[in-house]
Structure formats: structure tokens, C-alpha cells
C-alpha positions as a printed NumPy array, in Angstrom:
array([[ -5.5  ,  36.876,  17.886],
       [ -3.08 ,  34.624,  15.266],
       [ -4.851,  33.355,  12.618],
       [ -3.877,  29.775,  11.245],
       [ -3.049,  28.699,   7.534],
       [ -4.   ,  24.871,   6.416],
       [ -0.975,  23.629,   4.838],
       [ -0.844,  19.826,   3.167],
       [  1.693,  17.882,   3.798],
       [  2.501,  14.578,   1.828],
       [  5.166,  11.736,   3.225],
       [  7.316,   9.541,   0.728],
       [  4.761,   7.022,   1.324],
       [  2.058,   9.218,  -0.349],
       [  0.154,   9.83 ,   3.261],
       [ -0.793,  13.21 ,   3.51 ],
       [ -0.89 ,  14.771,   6.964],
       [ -3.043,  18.319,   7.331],
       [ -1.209,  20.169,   9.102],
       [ -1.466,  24.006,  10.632],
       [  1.301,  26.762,  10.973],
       [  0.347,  29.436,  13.07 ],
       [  0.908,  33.752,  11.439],
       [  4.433,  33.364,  13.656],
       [  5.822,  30.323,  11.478],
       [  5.788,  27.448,  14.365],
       [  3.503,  24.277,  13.444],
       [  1.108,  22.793,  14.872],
       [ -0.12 ,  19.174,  15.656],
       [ -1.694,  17.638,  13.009],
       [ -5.787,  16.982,  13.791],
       [ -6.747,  13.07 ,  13.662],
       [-10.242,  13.428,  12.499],
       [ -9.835,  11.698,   9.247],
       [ -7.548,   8.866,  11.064],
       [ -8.895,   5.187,  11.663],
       [ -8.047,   3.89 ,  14.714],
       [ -6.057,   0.442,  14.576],
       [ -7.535,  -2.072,  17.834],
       [ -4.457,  -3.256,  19.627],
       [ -4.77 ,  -6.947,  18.957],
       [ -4.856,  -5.688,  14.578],
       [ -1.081,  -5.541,  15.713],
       [ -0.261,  -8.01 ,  17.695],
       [  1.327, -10.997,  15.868],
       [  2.065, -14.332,  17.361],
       [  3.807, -17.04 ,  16.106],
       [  2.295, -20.665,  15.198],
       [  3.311, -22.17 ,  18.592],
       [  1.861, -18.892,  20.381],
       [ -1.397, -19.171,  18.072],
       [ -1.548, -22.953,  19.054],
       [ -1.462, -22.268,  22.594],
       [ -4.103, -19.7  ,  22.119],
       [ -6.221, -22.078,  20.731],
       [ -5.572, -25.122,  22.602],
       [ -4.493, -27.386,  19.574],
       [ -0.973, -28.908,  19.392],
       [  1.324, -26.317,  16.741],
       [  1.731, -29.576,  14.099],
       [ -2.19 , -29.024,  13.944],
       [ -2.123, -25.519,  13.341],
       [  0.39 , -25.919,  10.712],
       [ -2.152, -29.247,   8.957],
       [ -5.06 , -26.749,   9.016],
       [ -2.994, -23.999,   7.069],
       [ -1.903, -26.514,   4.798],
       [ -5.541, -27.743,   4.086],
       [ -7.403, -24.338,   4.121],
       [ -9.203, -24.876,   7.78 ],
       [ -6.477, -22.383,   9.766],
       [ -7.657, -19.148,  11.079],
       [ -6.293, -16.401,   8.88 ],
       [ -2.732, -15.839,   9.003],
       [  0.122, -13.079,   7.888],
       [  2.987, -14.19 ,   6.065],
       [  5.922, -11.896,   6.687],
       [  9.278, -13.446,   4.417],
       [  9.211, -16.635,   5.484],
       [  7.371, -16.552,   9.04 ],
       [  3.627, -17.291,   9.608],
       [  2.329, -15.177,  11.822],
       [ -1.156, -14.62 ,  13.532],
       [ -2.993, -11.799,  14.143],
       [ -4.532, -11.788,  17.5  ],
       [ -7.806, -10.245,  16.143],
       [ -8.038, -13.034,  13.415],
       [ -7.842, -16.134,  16.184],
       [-10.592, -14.111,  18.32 ],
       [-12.92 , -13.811,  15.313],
       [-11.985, -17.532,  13.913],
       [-12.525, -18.866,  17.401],
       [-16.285, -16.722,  17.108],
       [-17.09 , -18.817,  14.052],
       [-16.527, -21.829,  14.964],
       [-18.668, -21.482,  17.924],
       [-22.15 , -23.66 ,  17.929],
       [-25.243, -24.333,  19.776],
       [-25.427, -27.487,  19.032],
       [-24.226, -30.944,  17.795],
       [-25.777, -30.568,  14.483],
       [-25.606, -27.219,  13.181],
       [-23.861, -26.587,  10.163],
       [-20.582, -24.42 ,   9.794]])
């Protein structure tokens, strides 16, 4: 029966994988219990003409309700906006209503 040593194992980033090596030397795969899982639309970005379409408002809108605060939340990479996909899903959630006269 081999017997396995923990060994810690830290990136340039400072991320530190655990990670096993087996009595012979060879490593094993690192476990994922202390991972969070990332949703597939956290990493999907899409640009304003892409979020526009997604929300059914012309891109010059889009770009009005960033400029005045009222835009879903956006990422900013350089010089590009860019949307998440998770962010227009939950914006679009808050501005739903029930009625005419309820408040934001």
C-alpha cells in the first residue's frame, strides 16, 4: 500500500495548490475541495452593442445610461466596456415590476 505526503505548493500569483506525491515520487492531481466554482456567464463578456442587443435598447442608450449611473454593471478592461453576462441577467431581475406604480 503507498502512502501519500501533502505537499503545498504556491504559484507566482500567491495561489497555493495542495498537492499529493505518492512514496514513488510521481504527483498527483490536486483535490478541488477548497475551489469556488465560477458560473459560465461570470466569464462571458460582451461588448456594448452585444449587451444592447441583449437588452433590447439601441447601443447609444446603453452607452447614456453608463454615462448617467442607470447601466447595468459593467467591466472596464483598458479602454473597452465590457458586460458580464451574469450582471445583464441580474440587472434585467431588478428592474422587473408588478405593477405600474411600484417603486425601484
Amino acid at each position: 500500500m503507498q502512502t501519500c505526503n501533502p505537499a503545498k505548493i504556491t504559484t507566482n500569483n500567491g495561489i497555493s495548490l495542495e498537492s499529493l506525491k505518492s512514496s514513488k515520487g510521481q504527483s498527483v492531481m490536486p483535490t478541488t475541495d477548497k475551489v469556488t466554482p465560477i458560473r459560465g456567464d461570470d466569464l462571458t463578456l460582451v461588448d456594448n452593442k452585444q449587451a444592447a442587443d441583449i437588452l433590447g435598447v439601441n447601443y447609444l442608450t446603453l452607452q447614456n445610461w453608463r454615462s448617467t449611473g442607470k447601466s447595468p454593471r459593467y467591466v472596464k478592461v483598458n479602454r473597452c466596456i465590457r458586460y458580464r453576462v451574469s450582471d445583464l441577467k441580474a440587472w434585467l431581475e431588478a428592474q422587473t415590476r408588478n405593477h405600474t406604480g411600484e417603486v425601484a
